[in-house]
PyMOL CGO cylinders between C-alpha atoms (Angstrom):
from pymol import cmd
from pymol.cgo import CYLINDER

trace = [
    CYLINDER, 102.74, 62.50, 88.71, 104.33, 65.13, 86.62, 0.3, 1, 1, 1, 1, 1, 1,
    CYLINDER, 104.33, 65.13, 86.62, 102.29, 68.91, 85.78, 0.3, 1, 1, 1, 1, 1, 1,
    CYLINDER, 102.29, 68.91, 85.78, 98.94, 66.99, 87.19, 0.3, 1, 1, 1, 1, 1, 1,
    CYLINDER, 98.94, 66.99, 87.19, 99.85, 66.91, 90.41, 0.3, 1, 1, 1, 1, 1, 1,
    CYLINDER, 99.85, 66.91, 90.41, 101.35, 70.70, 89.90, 0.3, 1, 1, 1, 1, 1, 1,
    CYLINDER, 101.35, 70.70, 89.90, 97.78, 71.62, 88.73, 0.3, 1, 1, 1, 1, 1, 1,
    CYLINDER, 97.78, 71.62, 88.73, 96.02, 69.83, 91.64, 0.3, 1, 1, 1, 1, 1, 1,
    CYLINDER, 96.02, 69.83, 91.64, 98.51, 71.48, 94.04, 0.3, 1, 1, 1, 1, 1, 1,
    CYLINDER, 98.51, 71.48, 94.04, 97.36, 75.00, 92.44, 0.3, 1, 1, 1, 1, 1, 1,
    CYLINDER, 97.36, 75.00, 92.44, 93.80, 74.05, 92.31, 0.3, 1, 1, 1, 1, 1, 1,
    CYLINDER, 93.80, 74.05, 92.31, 93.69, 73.19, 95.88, 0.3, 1, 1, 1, 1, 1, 1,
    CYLINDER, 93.69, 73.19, 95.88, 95.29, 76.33, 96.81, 0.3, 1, 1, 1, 1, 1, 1,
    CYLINDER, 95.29, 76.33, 96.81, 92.87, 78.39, 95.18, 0.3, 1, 1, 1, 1, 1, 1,
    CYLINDER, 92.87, 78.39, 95.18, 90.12, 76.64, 96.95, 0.3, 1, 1, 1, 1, 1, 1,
    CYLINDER, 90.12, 76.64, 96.95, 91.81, 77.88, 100.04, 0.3, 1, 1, 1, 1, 1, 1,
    CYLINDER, 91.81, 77.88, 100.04, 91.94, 81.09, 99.01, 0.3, 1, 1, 1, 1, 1, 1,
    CYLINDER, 91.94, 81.09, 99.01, 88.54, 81.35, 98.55, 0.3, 1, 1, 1, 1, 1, 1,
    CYLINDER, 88.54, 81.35, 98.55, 87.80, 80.21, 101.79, 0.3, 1, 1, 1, 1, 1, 1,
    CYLINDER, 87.80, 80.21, 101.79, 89.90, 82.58, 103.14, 0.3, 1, 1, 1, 1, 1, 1,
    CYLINDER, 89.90, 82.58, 103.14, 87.74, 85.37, 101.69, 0.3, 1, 1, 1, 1, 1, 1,
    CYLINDER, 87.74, 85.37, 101.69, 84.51, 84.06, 102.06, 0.3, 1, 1, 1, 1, 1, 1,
    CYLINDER, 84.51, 84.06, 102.06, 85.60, 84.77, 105.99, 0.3, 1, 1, 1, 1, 1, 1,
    CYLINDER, 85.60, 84.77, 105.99, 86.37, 88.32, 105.47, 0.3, 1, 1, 1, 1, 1, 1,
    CYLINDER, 86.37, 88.32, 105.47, 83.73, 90.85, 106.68, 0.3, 1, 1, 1, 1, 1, 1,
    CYLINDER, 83.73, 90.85, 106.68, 83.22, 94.31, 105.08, 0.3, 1, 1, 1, 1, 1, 1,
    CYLINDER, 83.22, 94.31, 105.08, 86.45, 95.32, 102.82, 0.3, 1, 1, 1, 1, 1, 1,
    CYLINDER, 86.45, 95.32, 102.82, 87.03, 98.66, 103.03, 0.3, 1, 1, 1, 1, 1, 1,
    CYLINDER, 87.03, 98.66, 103.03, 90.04, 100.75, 101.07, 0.3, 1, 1, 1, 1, 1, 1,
    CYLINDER, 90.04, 100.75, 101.07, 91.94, 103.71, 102.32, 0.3, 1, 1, 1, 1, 1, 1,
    CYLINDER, 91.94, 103.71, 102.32, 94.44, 105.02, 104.51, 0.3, 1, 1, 1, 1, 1, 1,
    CYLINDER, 94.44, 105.02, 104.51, 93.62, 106.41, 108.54, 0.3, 1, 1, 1, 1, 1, 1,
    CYLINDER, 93.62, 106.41, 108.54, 95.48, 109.23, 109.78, 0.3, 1, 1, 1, 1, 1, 1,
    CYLINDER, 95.48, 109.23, 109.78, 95.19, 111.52, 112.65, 0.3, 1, 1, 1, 1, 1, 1,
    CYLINDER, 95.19, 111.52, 112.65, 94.21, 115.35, 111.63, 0.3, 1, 1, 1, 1, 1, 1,
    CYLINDER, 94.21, 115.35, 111.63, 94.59, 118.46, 114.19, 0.3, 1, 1, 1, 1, 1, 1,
    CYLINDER, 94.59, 118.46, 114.19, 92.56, 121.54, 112.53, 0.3, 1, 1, 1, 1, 1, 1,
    CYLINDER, 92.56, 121.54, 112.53, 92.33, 125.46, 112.99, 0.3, 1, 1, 1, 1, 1, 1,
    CYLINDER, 92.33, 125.46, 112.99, 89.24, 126.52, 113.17, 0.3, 1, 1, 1, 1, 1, 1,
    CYLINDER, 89.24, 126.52, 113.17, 88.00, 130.17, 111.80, 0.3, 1, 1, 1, 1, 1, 1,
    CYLINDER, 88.00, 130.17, 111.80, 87.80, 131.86, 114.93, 0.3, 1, 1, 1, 1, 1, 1,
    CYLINDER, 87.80, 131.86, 114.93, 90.11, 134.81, 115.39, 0.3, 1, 1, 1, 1, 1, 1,
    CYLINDER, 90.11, 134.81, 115.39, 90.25, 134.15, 118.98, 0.3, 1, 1, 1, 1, 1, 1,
    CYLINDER, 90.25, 134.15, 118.98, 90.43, 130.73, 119.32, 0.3, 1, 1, 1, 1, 1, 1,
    CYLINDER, 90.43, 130.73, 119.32, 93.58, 128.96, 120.90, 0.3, 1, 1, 1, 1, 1, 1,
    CYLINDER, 93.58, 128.96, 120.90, 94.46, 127.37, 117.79, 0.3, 1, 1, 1, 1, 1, 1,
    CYLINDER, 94.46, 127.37, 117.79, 95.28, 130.42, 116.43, 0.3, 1, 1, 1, 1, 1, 1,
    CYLINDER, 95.28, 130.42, 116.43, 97.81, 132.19, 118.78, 0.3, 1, 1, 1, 1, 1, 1,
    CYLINDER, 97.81, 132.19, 118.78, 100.81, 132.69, 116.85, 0.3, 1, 1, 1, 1, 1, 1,
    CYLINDER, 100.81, 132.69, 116.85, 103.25, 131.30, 120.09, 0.3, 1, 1, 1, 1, 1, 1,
    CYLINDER, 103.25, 131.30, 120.09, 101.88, 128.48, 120.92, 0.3, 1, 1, 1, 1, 1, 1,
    CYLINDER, 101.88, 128.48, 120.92, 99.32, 127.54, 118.51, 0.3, 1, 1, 1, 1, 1, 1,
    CYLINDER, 99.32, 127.54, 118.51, 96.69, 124.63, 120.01, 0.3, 1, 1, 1, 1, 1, 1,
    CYLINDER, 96.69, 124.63, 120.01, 95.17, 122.96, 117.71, 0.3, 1, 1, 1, 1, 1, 1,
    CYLINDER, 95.17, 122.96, 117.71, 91.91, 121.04, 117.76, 0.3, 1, 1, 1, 1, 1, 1,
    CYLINDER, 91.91, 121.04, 117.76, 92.05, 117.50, 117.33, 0.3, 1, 1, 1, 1, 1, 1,
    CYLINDER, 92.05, 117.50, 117.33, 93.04, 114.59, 117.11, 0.3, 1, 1, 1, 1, 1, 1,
    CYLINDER, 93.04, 114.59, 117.11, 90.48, 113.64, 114.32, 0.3, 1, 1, 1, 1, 1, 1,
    CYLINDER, 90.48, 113.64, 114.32, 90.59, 110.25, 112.81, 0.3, 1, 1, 1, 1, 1, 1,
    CYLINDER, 90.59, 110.25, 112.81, 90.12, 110.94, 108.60, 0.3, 1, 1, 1, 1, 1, 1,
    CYLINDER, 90.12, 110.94, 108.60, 90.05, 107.99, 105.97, 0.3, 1, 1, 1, 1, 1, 1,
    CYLINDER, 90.05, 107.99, 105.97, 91.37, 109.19, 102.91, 0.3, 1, 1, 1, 1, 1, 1,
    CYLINDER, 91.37, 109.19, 102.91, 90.38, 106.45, 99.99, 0.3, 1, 1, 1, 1, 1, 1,
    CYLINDER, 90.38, 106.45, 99.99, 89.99, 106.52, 96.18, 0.3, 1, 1, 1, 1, 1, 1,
    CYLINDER, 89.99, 106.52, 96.18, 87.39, 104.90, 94.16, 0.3, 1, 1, 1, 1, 1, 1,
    CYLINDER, 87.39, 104.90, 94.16, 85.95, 104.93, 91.18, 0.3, 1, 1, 1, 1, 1, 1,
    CYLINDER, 85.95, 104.93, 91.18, 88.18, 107.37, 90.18, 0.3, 1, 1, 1, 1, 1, 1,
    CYLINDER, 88.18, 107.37, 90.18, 87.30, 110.09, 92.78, 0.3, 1, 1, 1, 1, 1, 1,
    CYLINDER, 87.30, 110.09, 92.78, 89.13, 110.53, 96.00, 0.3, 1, 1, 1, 1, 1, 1,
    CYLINDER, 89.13, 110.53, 96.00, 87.33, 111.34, 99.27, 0.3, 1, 1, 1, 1, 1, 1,
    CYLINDER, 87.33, 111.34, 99.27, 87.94, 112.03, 103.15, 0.3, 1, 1, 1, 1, 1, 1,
    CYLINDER, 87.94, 112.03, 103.15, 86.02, 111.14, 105.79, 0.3, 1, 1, 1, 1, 1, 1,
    CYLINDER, 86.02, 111.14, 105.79, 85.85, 112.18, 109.73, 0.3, 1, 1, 1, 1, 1, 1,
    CYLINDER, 85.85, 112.18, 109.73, 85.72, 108.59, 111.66, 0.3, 1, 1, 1, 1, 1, 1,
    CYLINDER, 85.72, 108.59, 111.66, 83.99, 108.69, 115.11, 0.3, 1, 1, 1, 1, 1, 1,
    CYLINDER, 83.99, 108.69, 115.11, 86.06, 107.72, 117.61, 0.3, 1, 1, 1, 1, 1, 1,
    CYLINDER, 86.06, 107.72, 117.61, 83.38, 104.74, 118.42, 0.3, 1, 1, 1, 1, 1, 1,
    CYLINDER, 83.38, 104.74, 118.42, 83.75, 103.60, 115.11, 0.3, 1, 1, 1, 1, 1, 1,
    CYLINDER, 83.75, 103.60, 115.11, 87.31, 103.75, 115.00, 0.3, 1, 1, 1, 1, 1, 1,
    CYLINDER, 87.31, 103.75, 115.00, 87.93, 100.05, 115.87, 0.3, 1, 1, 1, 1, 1, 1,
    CYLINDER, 87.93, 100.05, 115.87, 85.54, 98.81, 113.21, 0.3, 1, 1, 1, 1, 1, 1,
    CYLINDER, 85.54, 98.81, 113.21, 86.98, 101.30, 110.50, 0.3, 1, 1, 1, 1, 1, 1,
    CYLINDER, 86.98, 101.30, 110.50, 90.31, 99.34, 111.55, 0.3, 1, 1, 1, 1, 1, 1,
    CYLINDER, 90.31, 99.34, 111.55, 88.93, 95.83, 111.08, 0.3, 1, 1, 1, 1, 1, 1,
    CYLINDER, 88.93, 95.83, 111.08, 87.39, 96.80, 107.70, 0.3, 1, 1, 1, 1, 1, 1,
    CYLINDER, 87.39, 96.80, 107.70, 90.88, 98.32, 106.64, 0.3, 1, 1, 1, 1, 1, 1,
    CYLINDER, 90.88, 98.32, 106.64, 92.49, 94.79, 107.70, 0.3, 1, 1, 1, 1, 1, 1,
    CYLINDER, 92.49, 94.79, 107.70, 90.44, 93.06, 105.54, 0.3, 1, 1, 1, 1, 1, 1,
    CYLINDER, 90.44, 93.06, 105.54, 90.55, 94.93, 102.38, 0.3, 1, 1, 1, 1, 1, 1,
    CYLINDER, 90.55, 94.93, 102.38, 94.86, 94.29, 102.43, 0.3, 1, 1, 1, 1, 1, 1,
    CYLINDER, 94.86, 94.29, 102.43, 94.04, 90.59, 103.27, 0.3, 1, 1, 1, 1, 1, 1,
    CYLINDER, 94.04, 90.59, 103.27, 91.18, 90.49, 100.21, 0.3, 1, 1, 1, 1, 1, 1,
    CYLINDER, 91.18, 90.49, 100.21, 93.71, 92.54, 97.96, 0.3, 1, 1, 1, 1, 1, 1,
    CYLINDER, 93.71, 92.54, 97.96, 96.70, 89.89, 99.13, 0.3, 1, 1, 1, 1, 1, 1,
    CYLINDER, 96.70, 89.89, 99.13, 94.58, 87.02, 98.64, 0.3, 1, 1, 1, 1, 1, 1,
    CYLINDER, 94.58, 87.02, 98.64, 93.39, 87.96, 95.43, 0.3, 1, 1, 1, 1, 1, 1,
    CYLINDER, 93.39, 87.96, 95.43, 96.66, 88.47, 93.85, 0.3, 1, 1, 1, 1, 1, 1,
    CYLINDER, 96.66, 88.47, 93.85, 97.64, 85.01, 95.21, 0.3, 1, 1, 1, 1, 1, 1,
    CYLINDER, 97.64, 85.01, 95.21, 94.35, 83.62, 93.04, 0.3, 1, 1, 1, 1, 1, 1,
    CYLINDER, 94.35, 83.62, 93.04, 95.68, 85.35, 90.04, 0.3, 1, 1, 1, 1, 1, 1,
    CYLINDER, 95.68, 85.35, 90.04, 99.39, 84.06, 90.46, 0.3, 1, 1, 1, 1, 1, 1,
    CYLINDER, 99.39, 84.06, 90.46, 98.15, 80.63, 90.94, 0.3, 1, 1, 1, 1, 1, 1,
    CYLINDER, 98.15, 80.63, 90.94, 95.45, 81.16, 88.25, 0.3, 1, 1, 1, 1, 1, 1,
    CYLINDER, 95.45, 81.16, 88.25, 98.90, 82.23, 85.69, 0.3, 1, 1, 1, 1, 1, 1,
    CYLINDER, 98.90, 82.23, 85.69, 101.09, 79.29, 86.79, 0.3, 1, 1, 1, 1, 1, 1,
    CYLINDER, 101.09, 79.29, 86.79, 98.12, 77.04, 86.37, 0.3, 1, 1, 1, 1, 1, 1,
    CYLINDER, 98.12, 77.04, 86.37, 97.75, 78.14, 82.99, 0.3, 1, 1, 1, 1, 1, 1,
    CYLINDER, 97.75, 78.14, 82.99, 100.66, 77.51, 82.45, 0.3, 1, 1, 1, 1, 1, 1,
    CYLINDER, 100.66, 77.51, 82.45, 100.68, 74.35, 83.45, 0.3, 1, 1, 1, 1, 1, 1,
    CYLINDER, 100.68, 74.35, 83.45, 97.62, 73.46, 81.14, 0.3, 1, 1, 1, 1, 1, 1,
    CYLINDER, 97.62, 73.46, 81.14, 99.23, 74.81, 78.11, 0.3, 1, 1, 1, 1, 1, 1,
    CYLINDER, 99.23, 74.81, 78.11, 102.44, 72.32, 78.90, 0.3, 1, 1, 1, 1, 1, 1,
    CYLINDER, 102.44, 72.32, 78.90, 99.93, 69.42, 79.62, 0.3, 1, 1, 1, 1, 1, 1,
    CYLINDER, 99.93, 69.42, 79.62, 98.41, 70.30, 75.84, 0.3, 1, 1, 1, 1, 1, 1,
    CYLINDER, 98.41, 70.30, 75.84, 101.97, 69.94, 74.51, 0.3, 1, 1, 1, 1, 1, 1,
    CYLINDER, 101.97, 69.94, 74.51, 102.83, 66.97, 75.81, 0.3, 1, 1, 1, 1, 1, 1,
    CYLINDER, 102.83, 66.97, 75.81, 99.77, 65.38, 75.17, 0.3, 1, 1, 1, 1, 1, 1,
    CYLINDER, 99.77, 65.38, 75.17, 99.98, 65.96, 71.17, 0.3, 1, 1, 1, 1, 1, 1,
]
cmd.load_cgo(trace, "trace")
């Protein structure tokens, strides 16, 4: 059987990988966190200098792209979407560096094939 059935192994496996993310929804990148701001009024509860209470929690997606970083204010309704999207970018970015690992042992693989064939 030798590197052939390597290379069908590795072919296969890519073919499941793109299955896999053909399933995914919408990929999105970043990072959620919870925010509590102050806000500019002098009288406000978030500003006594005891206790301080805070406004919040906010839900803010920090992601960078292209180059450019931004922040955004999620909507508590849209929270558990925002979540899901999250999810799927890690599984695209996970799955797509197991198609390039299997695409680098494949060629390698090939180029061994070539050798032995000449």
């Amino acid at each position: 059987m030798g590197s052939n059935g390597g290379i069908g192994k590795l072919l296969g496996k890519i073919e499941r990988i793109k299955k896999k993310i053909a399933t995914l929804g919408e990929p999105r990148p970043g990072t959620l966190s919870r925010q509590f701001n102050v806000c500019g009024n002098p009288k406000c509860a978030c500003k006594d200098k005891e206790n301080p209470k805070r406004h919040g929690p906010y839900n803010q997606l920090s992601y960078t792209r292209g180059g450019k970083s931004r922040t955004e204010f999620v909507k508590k309704e849209d929270l558990a979407a925002v979540k899901k999207q999250l999810r799927d970018y890690a599984a695209l970015m996970r799955l797509k560096d197991e198609w390039v690992d299997c695409s680098l042992e494949l060629s390698k693989l090939r180029k061994e094939e070539a050798k032995i064939k000449c």
